[in-house]
One Martini backbone bead per residue (centre of mass of N, CA, C, O) as a GRO file, in nm:
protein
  135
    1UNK     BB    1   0.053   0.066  -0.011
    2UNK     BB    2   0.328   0.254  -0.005
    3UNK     BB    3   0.430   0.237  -0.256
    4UNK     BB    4   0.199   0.445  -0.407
    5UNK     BB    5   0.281   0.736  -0.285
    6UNK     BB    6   0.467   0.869  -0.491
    7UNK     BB    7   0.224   0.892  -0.721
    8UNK     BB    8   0.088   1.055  -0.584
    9UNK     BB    9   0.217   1.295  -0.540
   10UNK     BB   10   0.228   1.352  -0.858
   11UNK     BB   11  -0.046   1.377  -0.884
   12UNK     BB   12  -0.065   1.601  -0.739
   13UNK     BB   13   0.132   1.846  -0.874
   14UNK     BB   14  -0.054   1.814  -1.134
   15UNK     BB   15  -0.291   1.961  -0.961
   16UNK     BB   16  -0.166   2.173  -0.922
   17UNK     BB   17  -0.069   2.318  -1.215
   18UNK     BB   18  -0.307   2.293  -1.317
   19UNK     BB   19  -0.447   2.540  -1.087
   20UNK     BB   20  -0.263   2.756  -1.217
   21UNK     BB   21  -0.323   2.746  -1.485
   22UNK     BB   22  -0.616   2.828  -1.454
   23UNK     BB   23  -0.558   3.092  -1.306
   24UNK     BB   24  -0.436   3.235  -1.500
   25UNK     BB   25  -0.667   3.208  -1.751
   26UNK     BB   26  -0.846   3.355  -1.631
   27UNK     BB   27  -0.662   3.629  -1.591
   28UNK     BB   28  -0.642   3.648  -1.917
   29UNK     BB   29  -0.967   3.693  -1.993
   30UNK     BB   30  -1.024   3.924  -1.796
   31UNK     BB   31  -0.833   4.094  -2.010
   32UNK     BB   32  -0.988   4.043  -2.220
   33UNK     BB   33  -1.155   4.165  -2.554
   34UNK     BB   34  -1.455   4.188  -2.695
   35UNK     BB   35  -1.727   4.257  -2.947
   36UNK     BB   36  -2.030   4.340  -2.988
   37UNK     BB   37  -2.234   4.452  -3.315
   38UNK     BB   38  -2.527   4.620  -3.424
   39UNK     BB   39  -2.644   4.802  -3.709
   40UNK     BB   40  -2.380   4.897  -3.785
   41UNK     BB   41  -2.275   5.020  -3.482
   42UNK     BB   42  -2.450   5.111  -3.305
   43UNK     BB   43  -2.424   4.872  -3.120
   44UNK     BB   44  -2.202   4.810  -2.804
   45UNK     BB   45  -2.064   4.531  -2.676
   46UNK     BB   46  -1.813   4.473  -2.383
   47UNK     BB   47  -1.616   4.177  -2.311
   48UNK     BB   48  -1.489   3.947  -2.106
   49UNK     BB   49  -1.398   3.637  -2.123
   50UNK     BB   50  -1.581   3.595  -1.869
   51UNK     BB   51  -1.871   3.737  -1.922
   52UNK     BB   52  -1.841   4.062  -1.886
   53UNK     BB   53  -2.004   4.349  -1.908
   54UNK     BB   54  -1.813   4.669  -1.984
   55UNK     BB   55  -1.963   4.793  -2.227
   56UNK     BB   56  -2.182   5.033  -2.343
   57UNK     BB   57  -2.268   5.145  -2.699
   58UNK     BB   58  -2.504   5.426  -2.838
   59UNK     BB   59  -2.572   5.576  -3.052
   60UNK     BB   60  -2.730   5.908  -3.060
   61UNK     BB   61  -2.915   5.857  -3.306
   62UNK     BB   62  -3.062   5.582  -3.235
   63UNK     BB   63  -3.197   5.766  -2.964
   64UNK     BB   64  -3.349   5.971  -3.164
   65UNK     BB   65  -3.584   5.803  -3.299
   66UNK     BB   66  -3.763   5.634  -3.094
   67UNK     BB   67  -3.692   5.296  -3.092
   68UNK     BB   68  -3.704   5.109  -2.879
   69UNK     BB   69  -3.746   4.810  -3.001
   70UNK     BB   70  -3.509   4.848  -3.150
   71UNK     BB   71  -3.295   4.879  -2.981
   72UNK     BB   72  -3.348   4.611  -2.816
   73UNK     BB   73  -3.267   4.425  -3.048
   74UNK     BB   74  -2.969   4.529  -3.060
   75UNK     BB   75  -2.876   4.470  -2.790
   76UNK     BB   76  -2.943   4.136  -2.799
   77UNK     BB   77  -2.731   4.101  -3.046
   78UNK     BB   78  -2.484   4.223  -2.915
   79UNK     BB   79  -2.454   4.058  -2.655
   80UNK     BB   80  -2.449   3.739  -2.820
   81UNK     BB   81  -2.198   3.816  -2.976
   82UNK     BB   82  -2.034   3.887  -2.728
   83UNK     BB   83  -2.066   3.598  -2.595
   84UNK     BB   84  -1.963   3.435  -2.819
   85UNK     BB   85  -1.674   3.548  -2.848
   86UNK     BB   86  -1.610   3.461  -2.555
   87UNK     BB   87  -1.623   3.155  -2.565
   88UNK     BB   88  -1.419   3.117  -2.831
   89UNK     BB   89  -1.219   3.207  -2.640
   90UNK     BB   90  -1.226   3.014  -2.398
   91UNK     BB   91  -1.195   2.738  -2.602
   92UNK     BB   92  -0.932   2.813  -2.683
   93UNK     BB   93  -0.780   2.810  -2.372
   94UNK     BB   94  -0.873   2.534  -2.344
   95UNK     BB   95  -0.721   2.397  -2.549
   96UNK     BB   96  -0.420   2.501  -2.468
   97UNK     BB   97  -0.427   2.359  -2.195
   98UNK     BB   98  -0.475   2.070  -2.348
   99UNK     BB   99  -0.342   2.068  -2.646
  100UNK     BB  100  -0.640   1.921  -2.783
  101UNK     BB  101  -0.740   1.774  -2.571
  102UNK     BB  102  -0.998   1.584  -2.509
  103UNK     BB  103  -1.157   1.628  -2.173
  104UNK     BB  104  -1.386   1.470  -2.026
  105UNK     BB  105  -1.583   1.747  -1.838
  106UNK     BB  106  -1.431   1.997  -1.849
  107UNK     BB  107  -1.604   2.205  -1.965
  108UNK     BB  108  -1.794   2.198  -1.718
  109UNK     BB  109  -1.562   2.276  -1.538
  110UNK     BB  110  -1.520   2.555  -1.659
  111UNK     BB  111  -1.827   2.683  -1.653
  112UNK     BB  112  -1.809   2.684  -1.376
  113UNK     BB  113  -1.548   2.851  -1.285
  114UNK     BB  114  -1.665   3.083  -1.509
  115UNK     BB  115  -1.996   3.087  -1.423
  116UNK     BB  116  -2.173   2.912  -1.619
  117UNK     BB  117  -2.041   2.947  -1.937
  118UNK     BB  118  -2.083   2.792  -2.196
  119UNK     BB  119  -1.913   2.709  -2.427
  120UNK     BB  120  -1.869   2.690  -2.823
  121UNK     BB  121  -1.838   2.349  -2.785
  122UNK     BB  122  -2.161   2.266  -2.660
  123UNK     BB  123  -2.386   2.295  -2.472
  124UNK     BB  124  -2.547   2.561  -2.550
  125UNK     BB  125  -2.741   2.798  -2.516
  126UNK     BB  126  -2.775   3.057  -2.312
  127UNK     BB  127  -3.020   2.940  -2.095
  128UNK     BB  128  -3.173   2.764  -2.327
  129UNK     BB  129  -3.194   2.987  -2.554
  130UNK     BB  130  -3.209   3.116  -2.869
  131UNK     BB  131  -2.990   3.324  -3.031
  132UNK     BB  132  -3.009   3.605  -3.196
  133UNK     BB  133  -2.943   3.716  -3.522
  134UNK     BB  134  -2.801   3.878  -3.738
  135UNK     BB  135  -2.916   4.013  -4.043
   0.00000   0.00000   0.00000
């Protein structure tokens, strides 16, 4: 029974090293930046990696022609937008983590770790509806 010690450790050493990867790749996404955009650049989301939103710039001609609801569909449009390219920024950096092996599971847990927001190579759709696409 003690004799697999030794490889025990080394199985540590490698959950160790392989969650310092993680927490760096966090830290690196945190820092990237996507933008989704609607209507010709009328309406601009900024996310960054891990799918969170930091700015939002609205044409001022846009607010100014008075129609909430072509706004609204504008707004839901570069946000989902900016939701996909940083999913595939995430799926990215996942890729490069594992070397490019699919190790089952992972997504799921990267998605957990990362808020709950599945990558762009599987799980679907953010929160179970259909993303709305710019025609």
């Amino acid at each position: 029974m003690l004799k697999d010690l030794p490889g025990l450790g080394a199985l540590f050493r490698q959950a160790q090293e392989f969650g310092s990867r993680l927490h760096a790749m966090t830290d690196e996404l945190r820092n990237q930046r996507v933008v989704g955009s609607a209507g010709g650049g009328m309406v601009e989301i900024e996310v960054n990696g891990l799918v969170e939103v930091l700015r939002c710039r609205i044409d001022p001609a846009t607010v100014s022609q008075n129609d909430r609801e072509m706004l609204e569909d504008l707004i839901v449009v570069a946000v989902n937008q900016a939701i996909s390219k940083a999913k595939e920024l995430h799926a990215e950096k996942v890729r490069g983590l594992t070397g490019g092996i699919p190790l089952p599971g992972l997504e799921q847990a990267m998605a957990k770790f990362l808020g709950g927001v599945p990558s762009a190579e599987g799980d679907g759709p953010v929160g179970g509806k259909d993303l709305p696409q710019e025609t």
